[in-house]
C-alpha positions, 0 to 999 in steps of 0.5 A: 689846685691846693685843697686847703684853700677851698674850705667849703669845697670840703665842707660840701663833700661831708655835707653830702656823704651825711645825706647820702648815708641817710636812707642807710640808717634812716629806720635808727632814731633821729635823735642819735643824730643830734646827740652826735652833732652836740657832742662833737660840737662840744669836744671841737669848742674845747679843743678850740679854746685849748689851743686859744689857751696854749697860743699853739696849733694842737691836735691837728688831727682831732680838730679835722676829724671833728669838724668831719663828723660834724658836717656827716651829722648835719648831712643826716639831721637836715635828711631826716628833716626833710623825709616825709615818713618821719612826718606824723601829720603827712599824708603818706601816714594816714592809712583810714579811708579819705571821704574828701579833702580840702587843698591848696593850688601850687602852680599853673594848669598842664595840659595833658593828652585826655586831662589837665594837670595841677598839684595841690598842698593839702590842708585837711582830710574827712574820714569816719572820725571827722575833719584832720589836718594834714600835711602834703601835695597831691598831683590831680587830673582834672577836666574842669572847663575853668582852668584852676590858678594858683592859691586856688582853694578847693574841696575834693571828692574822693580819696588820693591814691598813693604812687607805686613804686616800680613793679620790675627792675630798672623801670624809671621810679616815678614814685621816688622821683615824685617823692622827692619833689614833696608829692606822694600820691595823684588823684585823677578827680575828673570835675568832682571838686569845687572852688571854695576860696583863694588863699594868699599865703605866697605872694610873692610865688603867686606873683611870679606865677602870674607873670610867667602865664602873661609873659607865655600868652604874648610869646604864643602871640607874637611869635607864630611858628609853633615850634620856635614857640614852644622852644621861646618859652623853654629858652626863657622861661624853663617851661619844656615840659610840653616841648613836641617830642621831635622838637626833644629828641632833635635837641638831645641828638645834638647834643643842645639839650642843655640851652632849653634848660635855664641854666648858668648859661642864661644867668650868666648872659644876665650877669654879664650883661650888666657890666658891659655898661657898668663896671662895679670895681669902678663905682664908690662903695656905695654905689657898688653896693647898689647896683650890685644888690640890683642886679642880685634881685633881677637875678632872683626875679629871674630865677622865680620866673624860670620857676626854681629849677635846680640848674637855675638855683645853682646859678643864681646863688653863685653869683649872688656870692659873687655879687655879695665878695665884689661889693667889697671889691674882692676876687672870690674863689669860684670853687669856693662860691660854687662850694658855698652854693651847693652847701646853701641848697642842700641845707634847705632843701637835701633831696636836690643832692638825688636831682639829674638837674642838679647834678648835671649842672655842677658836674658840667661846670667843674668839668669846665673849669678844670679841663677847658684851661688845659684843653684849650692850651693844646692849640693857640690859634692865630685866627680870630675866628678860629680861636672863637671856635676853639674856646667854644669847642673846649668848653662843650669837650670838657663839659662832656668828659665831666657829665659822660658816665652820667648822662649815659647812666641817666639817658643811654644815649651820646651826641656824636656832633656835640662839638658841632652843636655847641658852635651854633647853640651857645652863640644862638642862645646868647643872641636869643636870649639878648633879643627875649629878656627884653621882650619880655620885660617890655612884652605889653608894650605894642610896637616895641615887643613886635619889633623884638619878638621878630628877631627872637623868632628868627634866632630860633628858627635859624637854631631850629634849623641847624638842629635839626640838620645836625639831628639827620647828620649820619650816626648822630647819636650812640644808643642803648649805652648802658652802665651800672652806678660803679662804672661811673665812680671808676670813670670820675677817678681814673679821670682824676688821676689823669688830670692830676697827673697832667697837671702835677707831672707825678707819674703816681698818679698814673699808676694809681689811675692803671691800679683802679682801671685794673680793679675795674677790670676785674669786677666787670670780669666776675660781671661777664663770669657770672652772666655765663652762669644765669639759668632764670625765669622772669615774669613781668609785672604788668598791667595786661597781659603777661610778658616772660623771659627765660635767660640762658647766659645772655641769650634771650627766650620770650613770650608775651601779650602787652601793650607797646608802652608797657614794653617800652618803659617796663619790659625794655630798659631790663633787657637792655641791662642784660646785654641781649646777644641772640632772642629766641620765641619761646615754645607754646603747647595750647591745650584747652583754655590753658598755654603752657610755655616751654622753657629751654634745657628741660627746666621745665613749664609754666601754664597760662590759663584766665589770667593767673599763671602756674608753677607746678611744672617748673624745675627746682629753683630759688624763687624771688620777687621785685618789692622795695627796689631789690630782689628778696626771697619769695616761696613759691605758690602754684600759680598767681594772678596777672595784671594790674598790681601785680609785682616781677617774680624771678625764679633762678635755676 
């Protein structure tokens, strides 16, 4: 693999660091960006035309250099483009009271457990100076018995709420993860609003909107089990987020997520099914042009369909650039189109770059393509059959070695049987979905969409029940992995170097690999040497109750009243991080109405008493509270107040 050959392999690559540097420098004005493109546009230009002039190739280090600097700028321009804070009209700017606003229905009702769920596009706000435009989305809760479509208009009462960030380390950030999907405040309305009027401004969104609810009624009809329904509409549809949990937990036990989630594995069965009929390089040009401009719209419907995920993004435009280079019967770069398909969706749309689906999609698919032909290749089965294991079993080998450290950072778990899954969940899939595409272009259609939904049901259930089976196997999963972002990188690049040494037989390689290895050493040792040394206090920000922690070395002194959620995804992922070797009750003196709890080496209390909490007692220390997504220093009052807006404090002695 020579780098130079893949010119937009390194166009994404600064693209990316330009969007990533941005939340660094995002307080600087804007416009320093635009003067940097310019100028560095500008002195590339004339360059050019130096060398043009000359006849000979100059500045070759300049001319690089430039075309880097340009991308990096680029990256921060279409960041700050897309940041809703710099959008004086955005809802997240407007601090006045909001009385009542109008808005806009983005998709299809969700059921949740006590309400129903939808977003909303804001068109403009009351508050005491009047009706204002303003830009926006908005996630409701309502429990209006008339279920709401999309284009629906409607007047609200009340005011938004803006999501809160985080109130204790390592809690999933649904604020950030909501805000990067455009949303930044949730409104529960319960039935105070009204249907005013339909808007028409996307049809062809509304379209597909429409046709997914119909294609998801006659899935629910006609195919009776309930659980190879909801996986039907996942599989097919890209709809899982009502997926039961048991149905969720077997999937990623086994390591078989990845088919519930409409992928380049379902695009490509689409792609690929076009020209088991028709060959393209064998048509006229015309023709070519035709039937491949077909097959591009079918996979955009499709992708429309699924509802946009990024997986499915990635997936469409890749072939589509594949599609576009075979009409002029050419055989394109895949690092190219895959380069070229990134480039495309980050120009329009940059905070894909943050996206778990987008990074697992790309990440599994390079691993693929650079390992699996290595991997394979280490044994050349005789048997047909074995070999179709072993290709399938490379592909899943290799796809993990890729997205490992990432999956782990994102959901701490490992699928032990994945090699296992895969052999039933790739053919299983692909027989699914040879039967459900059908059904569901010809779903109305009575005795044919019967005669199709049976075998997609079977498919299912045979692939429900070989994971599920897979799922009870002994050890199938490893929990609690976690590892901080660094590890990740480190891992990528000693990989690296492992599979360039393999490939290019330089044993510089190697030795490069063993120096970052051993630099990873040495950072997770000051890791290990600066837990011996931790002497603090933790107390959680909660919505009820109070929960404390007292850390000595990797030993851990509790107290707390808190409801299990609250523990589950607040208290938990914090403790896991900080490698737990013994758990110990910490000691509580009751005297009155007040508790006082007792930290460990004569450091000290902290009382208790209707709601707040004390400090008086406490040994000196440094004292810090939770607030922006680190840790900032904090002077200590006597006591504050517990429960519901309350931030995590750290004292460390």
């Amino acid at each position: 693999m020579i780098f130079s050959e893949y010119p937009f392999l390194r166009y994404v690559i600064f693209l990316t660091l330009g969007i990533l540097f941005y939340p660094v420098v995002a307080h600087l004005d804007s416009a320093w960006w635009l003067y940097g493109l310019g100028l560095t546009f500008t002195l590339y230009f004339i360059l050019i035309l130096i060398n043009e002039k000359s006849r000979e190739f100059q500045h070759r280090v300049s001319l690089p250099l430039l075309a880097m600097l340009q991308l990096l700028f680029l990256g921060l321009i279409v960041a700050e483009r897309n940041d809703i804070s710099k959008k004086s009209n955005h809802l997240v700017n407007f601090r006045a009271p909001i009385f009542a606003y109008t808005a806009q229905v983005q998709g299809q009702d969700e059921p949740k457990p006590n309400s129903v769920a939808n977003s909303l596009k804001m068109k403009s706000i009351l508050t005491q100076d009047g009706w204002q435009s303003v830009e926006g989305e908005v996630l409701i809760y309502h429990r209006s018995k008339e279920s709401l479509q999309a284009g629906d208009f409607l007047l609200v009462k009340g005011s938004p709420q803006e999501i809160q960030e985080p109130a204790v380390p390592f809690e999933f950030d649904y604020r950030r993860f909501m805000r990067r999907q455009k949303i930044s405040h949730q409104h529960f309305v319960g039935d105070n609003f009204e249907v005013i009027g339909k808007v028409k401004d996307q049809p062809i969104h509304t379209f597909f909107i429409q046709i997914r609810s119909v294609v998801m009624k006659q899935l629910e009809s006609k195919i009776l089990d309930p659980k190879a329904s909801q996986v039907a509409k996942a599989l097919l549809l890209g709809q899982k987020k009502n997926l039961e949990k048991d149905i969720s937990d077997a999937y990623s036990t086994a390591g078989a997520m990845h088919i519930l989630a409409v992928s380049g594995l379902h695009v490509g069965i689409i792609y690929g099914f076009f020209f088991l009929f028709v060959k393209p390089y064998r048509l006229k040009k015309s023709n070519r042009v035709i039937y491949l401009s077909l097959i591009i719209v079918l996979i955009w419907a499709y992708a429309m369909l699924t509802g946009m995920s990024p997986s499915v993004m990635r997936a469409a435009t890749m072939f589509t650039l594949m599609a576009l280079a075979q009409m002029k019967s050419r055989s394109p770069s895949i690092f190219n189109a895959i380069s070229l398909s990134a480039f495309i969706l980050l120009i329009f749309d940059p905070d894909l770059i943050y996206a778990v689906g987008f990074q697992l999609s790309y990440i599994a698919l390079i691993g693929i393509l650079l390992f699996q032909p290595v991997l394979v290749r280490l044994w050349m089965p005789k048997h047909a059959v074995l070999e179709y294991m072993w290709q399938i079993s490379t592909v899943g080998i290799a796809a993990q070695l890729a997205t490992f450290p990432i999956s782990a950072y994102y959901f701490h778990t490992f699928p032990v049987y994945f090699i296992l899954s895969n052999l039933v969940a790739i053919p299983g899939a692909f027989l699914i979905m040879c039967f459900g595409v059908p059904f569901m272009l010809l779903s109305k259609v009575p005795l044919i969409s019967d005669a199709l939904a049976w075998p997609t049901e079977k498919a299912i259930l045979l692939v429900n029940k070989s994971v599920f089976w897979i799922q009870e196997l002994p050890f199938s999963k490893i929990d609690e992995i976690y590892i901080p972002g660094a590890s990740v990188f480190f891992y990528w690049l000693i990989l690296a170097m492992l599979f360039l040494g393999l490939i290019y037989r330089k044993s510089a390689f190697y030795h490069f690999g063993a120096g970052l290895l051993f630099v990873f050493l040495l950072i997770r040792a000051y890791w290990i040497i600066e837990a011996q040394q931790r002497k603090e206090l933790i107390v959680y920000g909660v919505q009820k109750g109070y929960a404390v922690d007292f850390w000595i070395r990797k030993d851990l002194y509790h107290s707390m009243e808190i409801e299990d959620s609250e523990l589950t995804f607040k208290i938990t992922p914090y403790r896991k991080t900080m490698e737990i070797e013994k758990m110990y009750p910490l000691t509580i003196v009751s005297q009155d109405s007040m508790q006082k709890i007792v930290l460990p080496a004569d450091l000290g209390f902290i009382e208790l008493s209707k709601g707040s909490v004390g400090f008086q007692g406490l040994a000196n220390n440094q004292s810090y509270i939770w607030e922006g997504g680190k840790w900032q220093p904090y002077t200590q009052g006597d006591s504050l107040y517990l429960g519901v807006g309350q931030k995590t404090y750290k004292f460390v002695f």
